[in-house]
NUKOL-324302 format. One record per residue (C-alpha): residue number from 1; x, y, z. Coordinates in steps of 0.1 Angstrom, whole numbers, plus 5000, padded with zeros to 4 digits. Layout:
BEGIN
ATOM    n     u     v     w
ATOM  NUM     X     Y     Z
...
//
This chain:
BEGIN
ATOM    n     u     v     w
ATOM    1  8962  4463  8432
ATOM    2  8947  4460  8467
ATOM    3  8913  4449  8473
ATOM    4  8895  4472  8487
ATOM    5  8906  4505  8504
ATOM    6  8918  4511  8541
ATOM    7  8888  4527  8546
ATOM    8  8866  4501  8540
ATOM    9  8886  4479  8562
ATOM   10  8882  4501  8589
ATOM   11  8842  4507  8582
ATOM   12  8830  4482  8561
ATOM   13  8796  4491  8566
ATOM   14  8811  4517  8535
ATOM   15  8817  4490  8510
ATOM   16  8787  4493  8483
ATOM   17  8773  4527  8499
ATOM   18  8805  4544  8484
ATOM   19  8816  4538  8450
ATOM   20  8850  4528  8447
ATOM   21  8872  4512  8417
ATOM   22  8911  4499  8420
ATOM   23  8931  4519  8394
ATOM   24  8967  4522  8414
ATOM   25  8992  4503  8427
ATOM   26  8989  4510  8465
ATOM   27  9006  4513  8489
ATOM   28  9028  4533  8474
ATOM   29  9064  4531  8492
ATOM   30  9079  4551  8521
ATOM   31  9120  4558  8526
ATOM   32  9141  4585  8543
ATOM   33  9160  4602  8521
ATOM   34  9196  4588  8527
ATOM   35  9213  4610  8501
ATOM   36  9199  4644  8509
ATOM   37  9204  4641  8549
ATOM   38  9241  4628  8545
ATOM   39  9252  4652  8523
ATOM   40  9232  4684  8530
ATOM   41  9238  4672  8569
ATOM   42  9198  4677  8579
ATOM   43  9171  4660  8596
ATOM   44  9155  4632  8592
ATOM   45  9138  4639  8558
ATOM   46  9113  4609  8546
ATOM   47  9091  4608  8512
ATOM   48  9061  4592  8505
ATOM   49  9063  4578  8464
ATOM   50  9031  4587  8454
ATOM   51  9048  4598  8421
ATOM   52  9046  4558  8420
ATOM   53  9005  4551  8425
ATOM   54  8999  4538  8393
ATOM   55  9022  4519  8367
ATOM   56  9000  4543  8341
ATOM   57  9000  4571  8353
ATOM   58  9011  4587  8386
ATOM   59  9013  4614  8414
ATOM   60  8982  4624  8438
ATOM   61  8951  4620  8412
ATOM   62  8946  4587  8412
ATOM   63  8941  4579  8447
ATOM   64  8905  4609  8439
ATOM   65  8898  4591  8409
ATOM   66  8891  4559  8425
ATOM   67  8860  4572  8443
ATOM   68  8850  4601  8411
ATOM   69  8854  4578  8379
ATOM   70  8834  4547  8397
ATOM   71  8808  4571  8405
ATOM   72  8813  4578  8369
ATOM   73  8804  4543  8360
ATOM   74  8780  4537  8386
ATOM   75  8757  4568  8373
ATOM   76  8761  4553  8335
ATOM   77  8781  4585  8327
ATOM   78  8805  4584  8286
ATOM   79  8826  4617  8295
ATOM   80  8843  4629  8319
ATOM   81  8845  4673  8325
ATOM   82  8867  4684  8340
ATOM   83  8890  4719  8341
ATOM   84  8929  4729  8344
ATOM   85  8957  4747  8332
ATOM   86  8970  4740  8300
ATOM   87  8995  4713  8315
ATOM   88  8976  4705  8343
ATOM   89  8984  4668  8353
ATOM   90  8949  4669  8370
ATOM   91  8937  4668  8339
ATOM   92  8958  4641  8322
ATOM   93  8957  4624  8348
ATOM   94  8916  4620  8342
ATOM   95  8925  4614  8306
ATOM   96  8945  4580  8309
ATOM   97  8928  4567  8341
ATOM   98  8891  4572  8323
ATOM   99  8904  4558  8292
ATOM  100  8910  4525  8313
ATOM  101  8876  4528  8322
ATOM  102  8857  4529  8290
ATOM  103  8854  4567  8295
ATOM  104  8862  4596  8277
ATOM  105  8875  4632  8291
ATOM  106  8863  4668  8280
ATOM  107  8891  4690  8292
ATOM  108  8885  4729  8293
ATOM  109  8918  4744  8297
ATOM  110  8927  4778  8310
ATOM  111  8961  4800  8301
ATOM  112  8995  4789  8318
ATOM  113  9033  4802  8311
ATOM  114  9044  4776  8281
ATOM  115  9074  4753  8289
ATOM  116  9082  4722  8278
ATOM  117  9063  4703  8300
ATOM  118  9032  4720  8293
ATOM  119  9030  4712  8257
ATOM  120  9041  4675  8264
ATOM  121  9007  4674  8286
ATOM  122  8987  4689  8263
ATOM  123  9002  4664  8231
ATOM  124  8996  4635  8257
ATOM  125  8957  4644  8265
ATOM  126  8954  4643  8229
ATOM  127  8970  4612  8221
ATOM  128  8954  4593  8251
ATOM  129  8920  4604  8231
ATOM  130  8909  4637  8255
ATOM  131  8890  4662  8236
ATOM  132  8901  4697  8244
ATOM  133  8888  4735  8250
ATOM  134  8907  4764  8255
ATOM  135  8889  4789  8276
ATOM  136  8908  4821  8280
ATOM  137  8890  4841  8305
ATOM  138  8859  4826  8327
ATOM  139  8834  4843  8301
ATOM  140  8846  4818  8275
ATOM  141  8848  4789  8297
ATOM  142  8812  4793  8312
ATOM  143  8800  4793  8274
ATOM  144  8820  4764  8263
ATOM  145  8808  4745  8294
ATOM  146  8776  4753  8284
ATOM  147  8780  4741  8244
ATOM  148  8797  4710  8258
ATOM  149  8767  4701  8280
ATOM  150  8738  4707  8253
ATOM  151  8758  4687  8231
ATOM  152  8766  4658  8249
ATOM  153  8746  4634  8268
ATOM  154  8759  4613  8297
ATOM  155  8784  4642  8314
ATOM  156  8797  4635  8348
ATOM  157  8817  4671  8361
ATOM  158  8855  4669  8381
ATOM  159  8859  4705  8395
ATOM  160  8893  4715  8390
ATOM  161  8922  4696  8405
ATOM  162  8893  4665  8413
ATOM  163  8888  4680  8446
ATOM  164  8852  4674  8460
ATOM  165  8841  4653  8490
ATOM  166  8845  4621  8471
ATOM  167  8875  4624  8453
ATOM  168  8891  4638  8486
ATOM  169  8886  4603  8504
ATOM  170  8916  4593  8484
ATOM  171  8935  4605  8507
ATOM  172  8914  4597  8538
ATOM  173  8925  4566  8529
ATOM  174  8960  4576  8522
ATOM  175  8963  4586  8559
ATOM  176  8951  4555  8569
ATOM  177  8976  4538  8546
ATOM  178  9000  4564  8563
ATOM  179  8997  4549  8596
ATOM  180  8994  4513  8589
ATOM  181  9031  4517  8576
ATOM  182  9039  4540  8610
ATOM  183  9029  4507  8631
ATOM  184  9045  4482  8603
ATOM  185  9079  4506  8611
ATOM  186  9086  4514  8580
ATOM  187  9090  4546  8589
ATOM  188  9089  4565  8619
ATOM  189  9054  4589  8622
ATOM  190  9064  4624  8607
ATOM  191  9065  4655  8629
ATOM  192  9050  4677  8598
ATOM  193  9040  4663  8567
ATOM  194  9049  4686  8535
ATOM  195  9029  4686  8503
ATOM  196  9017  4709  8474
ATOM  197  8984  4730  8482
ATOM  198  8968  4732  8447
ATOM  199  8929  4730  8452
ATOM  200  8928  4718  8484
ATOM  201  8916  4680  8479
ATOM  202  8948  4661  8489
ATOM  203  8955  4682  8520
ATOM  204  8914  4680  8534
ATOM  205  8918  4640  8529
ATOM  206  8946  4634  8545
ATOM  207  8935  4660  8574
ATOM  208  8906  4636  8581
ATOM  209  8928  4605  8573
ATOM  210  8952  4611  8597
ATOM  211  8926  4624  8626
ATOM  212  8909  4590  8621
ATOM  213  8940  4571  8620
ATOM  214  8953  4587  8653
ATOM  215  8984  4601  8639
ATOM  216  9000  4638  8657
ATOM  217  9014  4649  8623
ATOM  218  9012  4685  8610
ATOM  219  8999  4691  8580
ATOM  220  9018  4718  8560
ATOM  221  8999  4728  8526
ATOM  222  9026  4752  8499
ATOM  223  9006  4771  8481
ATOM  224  9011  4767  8446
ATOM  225  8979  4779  8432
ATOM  226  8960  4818  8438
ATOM  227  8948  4824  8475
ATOM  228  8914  4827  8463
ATOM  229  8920  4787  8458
ATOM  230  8949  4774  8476
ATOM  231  8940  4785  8519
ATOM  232  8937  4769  8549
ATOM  233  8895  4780  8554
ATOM  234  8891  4763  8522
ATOM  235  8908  4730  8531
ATOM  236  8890  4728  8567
ATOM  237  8858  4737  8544
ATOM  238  8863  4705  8526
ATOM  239  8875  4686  8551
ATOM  240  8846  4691  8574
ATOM  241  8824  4684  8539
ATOM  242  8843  4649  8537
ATOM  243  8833  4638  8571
ATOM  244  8794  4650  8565
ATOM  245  8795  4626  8531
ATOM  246  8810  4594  8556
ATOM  247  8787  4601  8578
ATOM  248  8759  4599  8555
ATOM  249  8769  4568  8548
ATOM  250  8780  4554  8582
ATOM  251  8769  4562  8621
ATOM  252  8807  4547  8629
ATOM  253  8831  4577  8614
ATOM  254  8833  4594  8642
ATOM  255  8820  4639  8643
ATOM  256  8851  4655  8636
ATOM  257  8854  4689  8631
ATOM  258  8878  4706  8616
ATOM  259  8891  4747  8614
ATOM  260  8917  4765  8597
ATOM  261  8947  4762  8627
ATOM  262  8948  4723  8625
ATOM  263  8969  4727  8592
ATOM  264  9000  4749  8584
ATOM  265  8997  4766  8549
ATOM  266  9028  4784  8538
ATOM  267  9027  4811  8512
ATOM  268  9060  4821  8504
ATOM  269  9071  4800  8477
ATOM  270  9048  4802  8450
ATOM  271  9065  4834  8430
ATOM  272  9051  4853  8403
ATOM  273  9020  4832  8397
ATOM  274  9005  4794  8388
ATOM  275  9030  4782  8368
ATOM  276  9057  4803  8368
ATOM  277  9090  4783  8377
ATOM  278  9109  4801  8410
ATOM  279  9144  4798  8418
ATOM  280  9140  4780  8452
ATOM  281  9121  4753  8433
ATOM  282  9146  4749  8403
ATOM  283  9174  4744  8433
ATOM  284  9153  4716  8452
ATOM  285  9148  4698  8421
ATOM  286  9180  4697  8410
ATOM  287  9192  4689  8449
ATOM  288  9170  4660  8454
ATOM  289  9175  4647  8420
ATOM  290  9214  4650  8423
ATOM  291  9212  4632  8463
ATOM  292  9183  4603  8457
ATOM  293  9175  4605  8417
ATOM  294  9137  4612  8425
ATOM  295  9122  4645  8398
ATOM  296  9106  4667  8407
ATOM  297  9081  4692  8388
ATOM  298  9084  4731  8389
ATOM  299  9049  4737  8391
ATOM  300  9042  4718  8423
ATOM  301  9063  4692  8440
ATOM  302  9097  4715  8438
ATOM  303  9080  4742  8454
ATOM  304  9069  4724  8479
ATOM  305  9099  4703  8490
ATOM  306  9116  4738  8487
ATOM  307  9096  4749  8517
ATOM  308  9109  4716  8534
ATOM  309  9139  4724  8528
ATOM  310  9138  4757  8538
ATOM  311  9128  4747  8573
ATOM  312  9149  4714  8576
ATOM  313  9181  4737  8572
ATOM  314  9165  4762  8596
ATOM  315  9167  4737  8619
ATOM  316  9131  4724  8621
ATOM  317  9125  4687  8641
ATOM  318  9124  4659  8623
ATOM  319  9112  4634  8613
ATOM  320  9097  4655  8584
ATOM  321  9077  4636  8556
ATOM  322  9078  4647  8520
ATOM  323  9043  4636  8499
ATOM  324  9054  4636  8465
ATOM  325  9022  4640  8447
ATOM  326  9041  4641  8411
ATOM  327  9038  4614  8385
ATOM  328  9075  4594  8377
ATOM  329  9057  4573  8350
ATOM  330  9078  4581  8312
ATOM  331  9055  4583  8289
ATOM  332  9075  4594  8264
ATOM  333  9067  4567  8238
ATOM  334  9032  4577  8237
ATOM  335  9043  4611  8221
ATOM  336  9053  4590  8187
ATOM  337  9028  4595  8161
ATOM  338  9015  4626  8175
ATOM  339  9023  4665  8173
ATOM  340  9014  4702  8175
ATOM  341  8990  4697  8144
ATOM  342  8973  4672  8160
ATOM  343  8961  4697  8187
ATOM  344  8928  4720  8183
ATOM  345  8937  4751  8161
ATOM  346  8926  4777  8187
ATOM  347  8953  4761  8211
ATOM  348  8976  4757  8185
ATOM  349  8972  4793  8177
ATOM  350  8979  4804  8216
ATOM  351  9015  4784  8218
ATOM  352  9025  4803  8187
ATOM  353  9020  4832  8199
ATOM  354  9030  4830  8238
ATOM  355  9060  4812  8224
ATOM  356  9082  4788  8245
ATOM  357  9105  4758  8230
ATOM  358  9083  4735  8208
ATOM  359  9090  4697  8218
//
């Protein structure tokens, strides 16, 4: 675990103005895909392992939790709320990392297709000690939410997928992390970066990371969630949001601005809805895993590098960086001792009945 973040290295005027704790294992590792460019006969295709941030758990979250769950402790907070689908690694994610912390989560789940790795989330909130809600329409969840909070004292509030101005500066610092391995040449600086566009927070961090950092890259955001959530206002929103709260904090972060054109969002590859598996991604994921052994999930990552991919055999310039925001940690021996009686009857009662292969 590193010290402090990039960020405060490059304005430590930040340190103790920003709350900040060390829960990965960072930098996470950069290398060009040897296996896929040989044998598919492409460009230069590089990933960045952020399915390897954290020897607990995984994948983009941790790098937002950093900021969110000290503020957590820093404010004297117990729980954690926070909001997903019912697999959502968001949400796990929040589970194990606040566990670490002396925290625990509140998770108020929403509907998602059922498949295998959905109920292996939802068995592993459990067993890491997340209490969980199932709200099946916005009606339901606002009057949960609202049980939860005159019933509880000491609740600090994640908005879905982590992403607010703090947890975003994650990945202001993963851009600066970016470049410092750019000038270390460990890899060359991307044309285009590719990554999953779920709530925005990963894509406005890294648009600010990489502005301060001086790298040229394009962003390119796939859409994986609705519109309404996943779009290229709402991630120059944010981003411009992230700057205001350095700022706050310190007259050196320079008065960028950002707008919608200085990222790329592609919608084509999300199919039927959030979720919902697409062939496209089932073929990346079983490409990249067949050429370099790295998995992929069909909710997120595959759709993504399927977009990649998509323009790599198009013929787009390389060098193109792949940001694998999945987690590659097995937890499989949690799942002993635990099962489908051990979760809450109402979401018990909604896997019977949308069906899908039990575990």
């Amino acid at each position: 675990m590193r010290a402090r973040p990039w960020l405060f290295e490059e304005h430590p005027e930040l340190e103790g103005r920003i709350p900040w704790t060390s829960l990965g294992d960072l930098p996470t590792p950069v290398h060009r895909l040897e296996g896929l460019c040989e044998s598919e006969e492409l460009c230069e295709i590089w990933i960045k392992r952020d399915d390897r941030s954290s020897s607990h758990y995984g994948g983009n979250k941790v790098r937002k939790l950093e900021f969110t769950l000290a503020d957590a402790k820093r404010r004297g907070k117990r729980y954690v709320l926070t909001f997903g689908g019912l697999g959502s690694n968001h949400c796990l994610a929040t589970t194990i990392h606040s566990r670490r912390l002396g925290l625990r989560s509140i998770l108020v789940l929403h509907p998602q297709p059922i498949n295998p790795h959905v109920r292996r989330n939802l068995l592993l909130d459990v067993k890491f000690g997340a209490e969980v809600h199932l709200a099946r329409n916005s009606l339901e969840r606002a009057l949960i939410v609202a049980w939860i909070k005159l019933t509880r004292r000491g609740i600090y509030t994640l908005p879905l997928g982590g992403s607010s101005p703090l947890g975003a500066l994650g990945f202001v610092d993963a851009g600066l992390e970016l470049a410092r391995q750019v000038d270390s040449g460990e890899l060359p600086e991307p044309r285009e970066i590719y990554l999953a566009l779920g709530t925005g927070g990963t894509l406005a961090g890294l648009l600010v990371g990489l502005r301060l950092a001086g790298l040229d890259s394009r962003l390119v955001g796939v859409r994986v969630t609705p519109e309404r959530i996943g779009n290229a206002r709402r991630v120059a929103d944010l981003a411009n949001r992230v700057v205001r709260l350095l700022r706050s904090r310190s007259d050196s972060v320079p008065d960028l601005r950002f707008s919608p054109s200085d990222l790329e969002v592609i919608h084509g590859f999300y199919g039927p809805g959030y979720g919902a598996p697409t062939r496209e991604a089932v073929e990346a994921r079983e490409l990249l895993l067949g050429t370099d052994g790295v998995e992929l999930d069909l909710t997120y990552t595959a759709k993504a590098f399927a977009a990649l991919l998509a323009k790599a055999i198009a013929g787009a310039r390389g060098p193109l960086l792949f940001w694998d925001t999945f987690n590659s940690v097995d937890l499989t021996p949690h799942l002993e001792g635990v099962g489908e009686g051990d979760l809450p009857p109402r979401v018990r009662e909604f896997l019977r009945r949308e069906g899908g292969p039990s575990l």
